[in-house]
N, CA, C and O atoms as a Tinker XYZ file with bonds, in Angstrom:
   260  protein
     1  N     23.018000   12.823000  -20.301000    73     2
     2  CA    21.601000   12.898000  -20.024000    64     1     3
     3  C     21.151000   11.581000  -19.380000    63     2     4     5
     4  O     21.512000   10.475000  -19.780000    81     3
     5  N     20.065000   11.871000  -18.015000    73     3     6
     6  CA    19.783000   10.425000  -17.558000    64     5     7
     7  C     19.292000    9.314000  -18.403000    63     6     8     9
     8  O     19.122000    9.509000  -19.607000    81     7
     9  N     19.063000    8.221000  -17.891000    73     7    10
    10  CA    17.973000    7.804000  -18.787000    64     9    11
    11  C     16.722000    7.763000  -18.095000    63    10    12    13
    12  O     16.560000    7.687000  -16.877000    81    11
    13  N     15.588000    7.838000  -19.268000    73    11    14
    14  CA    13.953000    8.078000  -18.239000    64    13    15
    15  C     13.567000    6.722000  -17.895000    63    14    16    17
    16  O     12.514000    6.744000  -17.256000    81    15
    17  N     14.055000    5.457000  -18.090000    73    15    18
    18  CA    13.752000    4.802000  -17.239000    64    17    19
    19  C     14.172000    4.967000  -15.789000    63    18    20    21
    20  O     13.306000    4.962000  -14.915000    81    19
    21  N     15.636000    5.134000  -15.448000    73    19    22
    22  CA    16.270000    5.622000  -14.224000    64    21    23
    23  C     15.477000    6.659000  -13.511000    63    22    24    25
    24  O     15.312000    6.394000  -12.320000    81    23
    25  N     14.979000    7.694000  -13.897000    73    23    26
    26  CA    14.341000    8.606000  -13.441000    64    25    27
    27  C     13.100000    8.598000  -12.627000    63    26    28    29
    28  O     12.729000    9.182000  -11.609000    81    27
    29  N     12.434000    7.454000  -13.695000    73    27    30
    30  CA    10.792000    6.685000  -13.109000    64    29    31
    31  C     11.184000    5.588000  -11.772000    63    30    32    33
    32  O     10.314000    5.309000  -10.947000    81    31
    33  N     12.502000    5.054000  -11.684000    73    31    34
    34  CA    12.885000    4.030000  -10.635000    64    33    35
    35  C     12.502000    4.587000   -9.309000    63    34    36    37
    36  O     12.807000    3.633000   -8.593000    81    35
    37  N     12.065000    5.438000   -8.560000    73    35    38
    38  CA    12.240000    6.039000   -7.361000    64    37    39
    39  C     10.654000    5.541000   -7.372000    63    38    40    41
    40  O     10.363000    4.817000   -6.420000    81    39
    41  N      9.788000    5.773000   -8.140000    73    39    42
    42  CA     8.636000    5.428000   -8.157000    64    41    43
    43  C      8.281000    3.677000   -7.813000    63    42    44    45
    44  O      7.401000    3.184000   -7.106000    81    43
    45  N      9.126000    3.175000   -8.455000    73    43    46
    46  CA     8.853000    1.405000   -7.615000    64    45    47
    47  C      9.116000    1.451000   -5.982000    63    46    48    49
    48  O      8.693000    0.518000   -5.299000    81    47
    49  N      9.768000    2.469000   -5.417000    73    47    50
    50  CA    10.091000    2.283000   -4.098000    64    49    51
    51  C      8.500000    2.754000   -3.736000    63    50    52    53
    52  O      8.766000    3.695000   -2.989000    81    51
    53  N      7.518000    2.722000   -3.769000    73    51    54
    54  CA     6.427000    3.085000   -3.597000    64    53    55
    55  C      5.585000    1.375000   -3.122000    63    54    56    57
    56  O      4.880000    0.820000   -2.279000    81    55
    57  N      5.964000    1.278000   -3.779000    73    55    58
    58  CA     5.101000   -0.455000   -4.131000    64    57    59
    59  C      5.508000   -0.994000   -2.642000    63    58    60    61
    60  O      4.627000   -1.572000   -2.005000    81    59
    61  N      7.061000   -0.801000   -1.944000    73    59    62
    62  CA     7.413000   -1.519000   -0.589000    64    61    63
    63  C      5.741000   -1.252000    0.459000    63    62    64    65
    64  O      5.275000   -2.030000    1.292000    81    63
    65  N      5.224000   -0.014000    0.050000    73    63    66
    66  CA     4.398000   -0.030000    1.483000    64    65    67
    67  C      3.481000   -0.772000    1.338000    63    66    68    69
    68  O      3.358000   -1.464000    2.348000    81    67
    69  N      2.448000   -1.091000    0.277000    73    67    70
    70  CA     1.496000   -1.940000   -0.134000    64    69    71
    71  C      1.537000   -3.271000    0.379000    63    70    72    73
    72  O      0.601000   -4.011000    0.683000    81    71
    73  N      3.099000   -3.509000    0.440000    73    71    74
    74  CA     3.999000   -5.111000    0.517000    64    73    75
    75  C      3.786000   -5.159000    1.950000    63    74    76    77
    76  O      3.202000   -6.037000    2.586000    81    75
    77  N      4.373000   -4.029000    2.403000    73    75    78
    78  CA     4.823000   -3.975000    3.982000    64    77    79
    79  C      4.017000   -4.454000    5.029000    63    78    80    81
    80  O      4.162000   -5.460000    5.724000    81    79
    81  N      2.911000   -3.352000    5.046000    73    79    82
    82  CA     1.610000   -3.069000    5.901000    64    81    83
    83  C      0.905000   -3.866000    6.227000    63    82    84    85
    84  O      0.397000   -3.800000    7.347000    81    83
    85  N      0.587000   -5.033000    5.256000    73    83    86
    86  CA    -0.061000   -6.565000    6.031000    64    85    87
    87  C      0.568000   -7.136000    6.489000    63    86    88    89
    88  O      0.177000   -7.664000    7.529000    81    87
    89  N      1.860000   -7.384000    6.042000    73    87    90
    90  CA     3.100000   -8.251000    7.086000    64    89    91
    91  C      3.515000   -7.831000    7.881000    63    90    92    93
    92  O      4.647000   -8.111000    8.275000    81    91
    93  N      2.461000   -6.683000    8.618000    73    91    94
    94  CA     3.227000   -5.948000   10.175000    64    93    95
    95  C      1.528000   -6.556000   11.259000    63    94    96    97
    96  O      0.591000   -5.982000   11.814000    81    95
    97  N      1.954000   -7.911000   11.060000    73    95    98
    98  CA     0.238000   -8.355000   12.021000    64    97    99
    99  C      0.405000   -7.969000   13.355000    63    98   100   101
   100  O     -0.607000   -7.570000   13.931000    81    99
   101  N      1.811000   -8.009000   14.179000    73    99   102
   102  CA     1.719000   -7.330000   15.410000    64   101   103
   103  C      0.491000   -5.899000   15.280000    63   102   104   105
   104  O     -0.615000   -5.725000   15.792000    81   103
   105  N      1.274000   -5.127000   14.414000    73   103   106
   106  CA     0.355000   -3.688000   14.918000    64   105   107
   107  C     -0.990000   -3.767000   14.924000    63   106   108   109
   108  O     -1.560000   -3.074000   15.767000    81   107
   109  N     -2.096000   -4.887000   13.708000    73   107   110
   110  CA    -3.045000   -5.058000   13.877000    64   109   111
   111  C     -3.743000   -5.937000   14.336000    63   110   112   113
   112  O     -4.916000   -5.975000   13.966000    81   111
   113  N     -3.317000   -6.789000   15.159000    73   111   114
   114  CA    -3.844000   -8.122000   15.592000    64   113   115
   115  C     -4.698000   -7.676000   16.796000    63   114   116   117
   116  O     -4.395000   -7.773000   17.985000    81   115
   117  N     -5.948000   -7.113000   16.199000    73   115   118
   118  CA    -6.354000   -6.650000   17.753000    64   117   119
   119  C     -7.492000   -6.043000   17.415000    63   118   120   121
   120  O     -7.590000   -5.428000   16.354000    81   119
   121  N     -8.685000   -6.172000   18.464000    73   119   122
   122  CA   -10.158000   -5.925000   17.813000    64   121   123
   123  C    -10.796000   -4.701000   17.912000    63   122   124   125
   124  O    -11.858000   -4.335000   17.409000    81   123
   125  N     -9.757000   -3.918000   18.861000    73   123   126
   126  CA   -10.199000   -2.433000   18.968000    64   125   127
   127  C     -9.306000   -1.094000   18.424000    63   126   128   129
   128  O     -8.219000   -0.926000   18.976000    81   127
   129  N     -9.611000   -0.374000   17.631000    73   127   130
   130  CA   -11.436000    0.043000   17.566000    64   129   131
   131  C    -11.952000   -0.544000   16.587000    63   130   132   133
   132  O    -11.435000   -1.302000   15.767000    81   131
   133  N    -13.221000   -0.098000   16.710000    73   131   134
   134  CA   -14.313000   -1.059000   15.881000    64   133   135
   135  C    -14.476000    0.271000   14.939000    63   134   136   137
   136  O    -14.193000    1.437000   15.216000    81   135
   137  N    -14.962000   -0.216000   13.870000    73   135   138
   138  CA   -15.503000    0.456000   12.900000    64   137   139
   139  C    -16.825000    0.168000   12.534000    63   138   140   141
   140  O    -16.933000   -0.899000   11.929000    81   139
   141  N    -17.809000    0.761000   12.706000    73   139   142
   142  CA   -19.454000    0.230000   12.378000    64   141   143
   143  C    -19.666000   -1.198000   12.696000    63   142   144   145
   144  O    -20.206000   -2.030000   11.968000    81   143
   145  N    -19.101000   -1.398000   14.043000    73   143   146
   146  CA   -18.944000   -3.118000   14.350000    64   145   147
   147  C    -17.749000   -3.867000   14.221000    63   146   148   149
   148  O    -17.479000   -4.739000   15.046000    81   147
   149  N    -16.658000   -3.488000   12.810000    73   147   150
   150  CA   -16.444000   -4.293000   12.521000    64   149   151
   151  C    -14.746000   -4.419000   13.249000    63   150   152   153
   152  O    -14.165000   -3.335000   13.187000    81   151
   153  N    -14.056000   -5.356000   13.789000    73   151   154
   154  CA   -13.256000   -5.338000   14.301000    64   153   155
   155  C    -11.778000   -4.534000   13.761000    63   154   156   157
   156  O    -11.662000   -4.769000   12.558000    81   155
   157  N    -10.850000   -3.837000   14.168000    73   155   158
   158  CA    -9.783000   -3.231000   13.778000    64   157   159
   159  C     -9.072000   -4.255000   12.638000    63   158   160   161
   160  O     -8.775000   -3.777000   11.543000    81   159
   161  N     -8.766000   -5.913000   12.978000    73   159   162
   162  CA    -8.220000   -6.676000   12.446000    64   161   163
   163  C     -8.799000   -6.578000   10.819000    63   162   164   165
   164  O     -7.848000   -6.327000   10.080000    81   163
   165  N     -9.665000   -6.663000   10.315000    73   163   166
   166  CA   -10.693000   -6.822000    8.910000    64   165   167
   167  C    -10.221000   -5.958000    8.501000    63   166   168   169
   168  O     -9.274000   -5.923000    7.716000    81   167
   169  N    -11.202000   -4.508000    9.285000    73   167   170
   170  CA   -10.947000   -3.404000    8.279000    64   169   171
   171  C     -9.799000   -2.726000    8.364000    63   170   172   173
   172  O     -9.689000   -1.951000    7.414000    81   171
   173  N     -8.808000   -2.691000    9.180000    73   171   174
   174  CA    -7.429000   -2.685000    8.671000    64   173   175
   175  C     -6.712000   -3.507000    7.230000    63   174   176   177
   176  O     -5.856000   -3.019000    6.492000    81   175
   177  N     -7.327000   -4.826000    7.111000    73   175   178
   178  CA    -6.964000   -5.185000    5.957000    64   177   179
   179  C     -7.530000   -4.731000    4.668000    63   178   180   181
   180  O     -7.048000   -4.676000    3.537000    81   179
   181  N     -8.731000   -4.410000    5.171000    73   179   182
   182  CA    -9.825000   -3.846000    3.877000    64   181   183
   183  C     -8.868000   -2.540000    3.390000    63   182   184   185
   184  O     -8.772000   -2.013000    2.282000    81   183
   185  N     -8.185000   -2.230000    4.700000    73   183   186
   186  CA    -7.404000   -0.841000    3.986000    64   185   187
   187  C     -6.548000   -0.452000    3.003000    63   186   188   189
   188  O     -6.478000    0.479000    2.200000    81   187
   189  N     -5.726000   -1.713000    3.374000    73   187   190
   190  CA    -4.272000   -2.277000    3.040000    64   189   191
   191  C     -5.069000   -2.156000    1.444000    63   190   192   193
   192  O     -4.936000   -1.164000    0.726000    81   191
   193  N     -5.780000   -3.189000    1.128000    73   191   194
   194  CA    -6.498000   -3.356000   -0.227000    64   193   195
   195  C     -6.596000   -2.117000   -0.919000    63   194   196   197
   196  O     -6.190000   -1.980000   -2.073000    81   195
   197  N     -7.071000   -1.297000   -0.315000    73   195   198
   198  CA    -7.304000    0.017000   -0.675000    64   197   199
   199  C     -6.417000    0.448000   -1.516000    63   198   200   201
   200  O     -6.248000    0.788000   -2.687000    81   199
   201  N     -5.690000    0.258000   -0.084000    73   199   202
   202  CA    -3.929000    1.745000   -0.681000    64   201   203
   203  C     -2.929000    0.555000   -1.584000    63   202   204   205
   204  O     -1.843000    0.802000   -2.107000    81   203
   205  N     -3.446000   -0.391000   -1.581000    73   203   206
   206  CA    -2.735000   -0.860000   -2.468000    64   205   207
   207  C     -2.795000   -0.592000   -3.943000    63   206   208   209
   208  O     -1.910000   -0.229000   -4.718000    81   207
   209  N     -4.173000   -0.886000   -4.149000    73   207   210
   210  CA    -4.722000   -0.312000   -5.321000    64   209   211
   211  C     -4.439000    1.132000   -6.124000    63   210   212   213
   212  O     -4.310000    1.535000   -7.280000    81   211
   213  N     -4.427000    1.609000   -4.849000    73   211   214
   214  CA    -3.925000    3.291000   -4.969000    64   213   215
   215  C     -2.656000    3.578000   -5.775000    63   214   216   217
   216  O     -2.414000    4.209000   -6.803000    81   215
   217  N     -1.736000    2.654000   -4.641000    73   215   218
   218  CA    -0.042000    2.678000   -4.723000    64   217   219
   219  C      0.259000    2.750000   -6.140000    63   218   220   221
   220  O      0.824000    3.516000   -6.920000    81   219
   221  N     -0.551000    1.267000   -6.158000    73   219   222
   222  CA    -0.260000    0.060000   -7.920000    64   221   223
   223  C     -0.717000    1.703000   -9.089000    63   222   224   225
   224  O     -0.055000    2.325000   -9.920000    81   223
   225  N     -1.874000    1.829000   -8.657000    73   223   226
   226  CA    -2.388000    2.475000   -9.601000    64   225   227
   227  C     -1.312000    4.054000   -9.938000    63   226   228   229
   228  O     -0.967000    4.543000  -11.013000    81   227
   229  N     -1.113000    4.365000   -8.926000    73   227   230
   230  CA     0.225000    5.419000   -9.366000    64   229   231
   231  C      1.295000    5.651000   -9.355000    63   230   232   233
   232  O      1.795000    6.775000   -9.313000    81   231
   233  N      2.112000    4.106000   -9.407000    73   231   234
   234  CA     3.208000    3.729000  -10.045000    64   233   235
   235  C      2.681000    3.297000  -11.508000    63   234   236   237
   236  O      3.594000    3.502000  -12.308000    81   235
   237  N      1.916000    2.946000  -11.935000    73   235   238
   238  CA     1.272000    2.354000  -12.774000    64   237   239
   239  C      1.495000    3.953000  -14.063000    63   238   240   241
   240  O      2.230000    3.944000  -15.050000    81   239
   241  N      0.468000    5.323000  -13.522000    73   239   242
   242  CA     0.731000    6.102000  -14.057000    64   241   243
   243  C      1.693000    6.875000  -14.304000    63   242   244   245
   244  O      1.731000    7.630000  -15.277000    81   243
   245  N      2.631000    6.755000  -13.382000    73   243   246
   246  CA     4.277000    6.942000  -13.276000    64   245   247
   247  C      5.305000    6.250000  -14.013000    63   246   248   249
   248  O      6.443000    6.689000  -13.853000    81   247
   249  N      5.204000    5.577000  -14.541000    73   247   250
   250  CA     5.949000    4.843000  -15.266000    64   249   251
   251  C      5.801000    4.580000  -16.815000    63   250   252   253
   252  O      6.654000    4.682000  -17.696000    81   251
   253  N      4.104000    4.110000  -16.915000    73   251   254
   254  CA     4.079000    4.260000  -18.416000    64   253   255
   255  C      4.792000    5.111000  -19.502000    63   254   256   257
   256  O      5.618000    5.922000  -19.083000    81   255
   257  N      4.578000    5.033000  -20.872000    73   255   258
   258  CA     5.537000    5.893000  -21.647000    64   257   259
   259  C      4.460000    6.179000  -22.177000    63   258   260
   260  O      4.423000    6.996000  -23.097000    81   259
């Protein structure tokens, strides 16, 4: 029988994109499009924040016991 920690492990591979997505500044280094003004560069990061939160938050529920 596995063990259920092993089982929940596929779920940390989740966390790489949170990591990833700001350290790719090529793709966002750049002011268009705008969003209600605000340049692509910002609220692209505002995003990142987002889905990070997201990510964290359901590995978070994925894992607990």
């Amino acid at each position: 029988m596995p063990d259920p920690d092993q089982r929940r492990r596929p779920l940390y591979w989740l966390l790489v994109v949170p990591t990833v997505a700001p350290l790719a500044v090529p793709l966002y280094n750049r002011m268009d499009p705008q969003l209600l003004g605000v340049p692509f560069f910002f609220w692209y990061q505002l995003a990142c924040a987002v889905l990070a939160t997201v990510v964290i938050s359901i590995v978070y529920l994925g894992v607990r016991r």
